[in-house]
N, C-alpha and C positions, 0 to 999 in steps of 0.2 A: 477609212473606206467603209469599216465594219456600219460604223455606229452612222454613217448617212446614210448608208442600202435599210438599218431599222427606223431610222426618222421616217425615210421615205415609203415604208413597208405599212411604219402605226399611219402616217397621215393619208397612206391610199385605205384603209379601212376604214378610220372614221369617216371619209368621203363615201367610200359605200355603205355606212351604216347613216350617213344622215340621207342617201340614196333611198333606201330603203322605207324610213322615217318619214318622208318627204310629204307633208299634209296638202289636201287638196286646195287648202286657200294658201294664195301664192303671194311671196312678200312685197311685188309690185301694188299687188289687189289692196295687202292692206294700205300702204302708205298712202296710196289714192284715197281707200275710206277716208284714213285717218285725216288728210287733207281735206278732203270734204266737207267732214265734221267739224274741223278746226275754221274752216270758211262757213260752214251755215250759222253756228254760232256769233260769229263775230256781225253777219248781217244783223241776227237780231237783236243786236246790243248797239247797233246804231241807226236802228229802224225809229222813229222818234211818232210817237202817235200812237203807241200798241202795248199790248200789256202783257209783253213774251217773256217775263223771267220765269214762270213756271214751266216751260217748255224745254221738255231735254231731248237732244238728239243722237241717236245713234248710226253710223251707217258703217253696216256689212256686208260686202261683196256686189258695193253699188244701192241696196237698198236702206233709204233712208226713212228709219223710225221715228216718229213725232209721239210723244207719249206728257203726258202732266196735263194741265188744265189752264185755262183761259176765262175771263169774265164776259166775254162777247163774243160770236160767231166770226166776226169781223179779224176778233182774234188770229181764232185758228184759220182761218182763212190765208192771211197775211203768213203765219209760220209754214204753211205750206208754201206757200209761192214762193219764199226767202228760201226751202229745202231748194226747190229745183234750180235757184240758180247756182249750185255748184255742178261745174260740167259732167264731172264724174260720177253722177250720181243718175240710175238708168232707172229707179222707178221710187215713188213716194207713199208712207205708207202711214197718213195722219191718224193715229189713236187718241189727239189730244181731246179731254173734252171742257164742256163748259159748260162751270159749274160758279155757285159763288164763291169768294175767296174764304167764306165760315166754314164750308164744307174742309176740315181739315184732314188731312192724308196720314197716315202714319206711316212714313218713310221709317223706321226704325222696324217696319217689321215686315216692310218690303225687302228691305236689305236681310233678313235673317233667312228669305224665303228665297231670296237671288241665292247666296251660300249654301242654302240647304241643297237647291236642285243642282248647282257644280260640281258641290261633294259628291254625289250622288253618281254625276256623271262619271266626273274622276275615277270614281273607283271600280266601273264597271270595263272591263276590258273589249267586250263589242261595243263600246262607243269610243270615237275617236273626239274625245270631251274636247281638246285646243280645236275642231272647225264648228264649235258652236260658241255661239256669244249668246248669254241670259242677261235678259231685262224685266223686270215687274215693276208695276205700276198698281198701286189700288189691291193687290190680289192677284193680279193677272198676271200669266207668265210667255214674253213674247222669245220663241227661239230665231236666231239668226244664223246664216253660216251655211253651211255645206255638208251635206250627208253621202255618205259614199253609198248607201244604197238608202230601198225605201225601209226597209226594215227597220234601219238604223235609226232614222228619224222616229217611226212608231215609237223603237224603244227608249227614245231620248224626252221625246211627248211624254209616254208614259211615268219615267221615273218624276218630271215636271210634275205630270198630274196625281200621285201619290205624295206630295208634300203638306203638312197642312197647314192650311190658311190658304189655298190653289184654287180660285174659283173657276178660273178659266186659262186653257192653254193655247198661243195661237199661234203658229209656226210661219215664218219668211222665210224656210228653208229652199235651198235650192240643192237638188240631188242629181249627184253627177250621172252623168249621162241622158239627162230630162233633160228637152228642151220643152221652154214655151213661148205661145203665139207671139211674135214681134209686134208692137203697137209703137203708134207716133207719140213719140213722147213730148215733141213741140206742142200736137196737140189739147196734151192733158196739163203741161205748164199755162198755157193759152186760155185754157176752161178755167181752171182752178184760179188765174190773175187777172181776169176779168175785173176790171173796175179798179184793179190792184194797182199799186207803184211799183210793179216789175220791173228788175235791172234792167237796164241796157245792153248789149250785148256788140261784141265787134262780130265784125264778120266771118272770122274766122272762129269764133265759136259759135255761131247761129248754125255753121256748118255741123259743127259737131255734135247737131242736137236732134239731127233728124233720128230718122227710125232706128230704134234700139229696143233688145231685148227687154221684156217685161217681166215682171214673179207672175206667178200664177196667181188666181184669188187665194187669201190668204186663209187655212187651214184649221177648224175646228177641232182639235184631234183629243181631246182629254177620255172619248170614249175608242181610241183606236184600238184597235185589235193588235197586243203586245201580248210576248212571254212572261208568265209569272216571274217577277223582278224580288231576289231578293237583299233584304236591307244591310 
């Protein structure tokens, strides 16, 4: 009897201690991204006509990042409209650009600048570092994810834009308790696949495509007004 009443004792605390814990991106949110992601890719690996292997996809909390480079407009074009057909994904946020393929990337030191700004996060205790997702491209550092206030994000920006080799920082963040303006996102699937070979859709997802939350425009902040951060 003893040793059930303490099983039952530790496992109602660890319940209140992941209670407590409890981050604001929620694990249905992500498996949807994650799903998303795993469906926009796969479009453009059987999109036949286009020149999408440079193009990586990220999507967090519904917003889908287009980031690497394309040899034609036509390109990025097509990687966008391939973003919106997964249903889950409420707004698209093309960074890709286009360039020629001489123009070489140093991936090796994007990746040293993605790790630099995580550490960074990690270790700072007013950032809650697992509701942000970091991405860089070229220099550029894109935050994703969820800030529990606005503060939080300035100071998430800011450790981003203290790394070197940080040209620029641009935030998708969504911070709780913000809302912003609802737009038609049929709409902007609609503009964007003009002239496009856009999916087809059943009926039952054309339903689910009507008006949905949007990001806000997406955020310049490498100059925000943050607390002296230190290293």
């Amino acid at each position: 009897m003893f040793s059930r009443l303490a099983v039952l004792a530790v496992s109602g605390a660890l319940l209140a201690g992941c209670a407590a814990f409890q981050p604001e991106r929620s694990v249905g949110r992500g498996i949807d991204d994650t799903n998303a992601s795993l469906s926009i890719k796969s479009a453009m690996l059987r999109t036949e006509g286009y020149a999408l292997d440079n193009v990586d996809v990220e999507v967090t909390e519904g917003i889908a990042l287009l980031t690497g480079t394309v040899p034609r407009e036509a390109d990025r074009r097509m990687a966008e409209c391939l973003a919106w057909s997964a249903v889950a994904v409420r707004s698209v946020e093309n960074e890709v650009e286009v360039t020629s393929p001489e123009n070489f990337r140093d991936r090796s030191r994007d990746y040293w600048i993605g790790q630099q700004v995580r550490s960074r996060l990690l270790r700072d205790r007013s950032v809650r570092s697992v509701n942000f997702n970091v991405e860089v491209e070229g220099g550029r550092v894109y935050l994703l994810g969820v800030a529990r206030t606005r503060g939080e994000l300035e100071r998430a920006a800011g450790h981003a834009a203290l790394v070197d080799g940080v040209s620029d920082v641009i935030t998708y963040v969504r911070v709780a308790g913000e809302t912003a303006e609802p737009v038609s996102r049929g709409a902007r699937q609609a503009a964007v696949c003009e002239g496009e070979a856009a999916p087809v859709r059943s009926g039952e997802e054309a339903e689910l495509l009507g008006a949905a939350p949007d990001m806000a425009p997406p955020e310049e902040v490498r100059d925000a007004p943050v607390r002296p951060i230190d290293d």
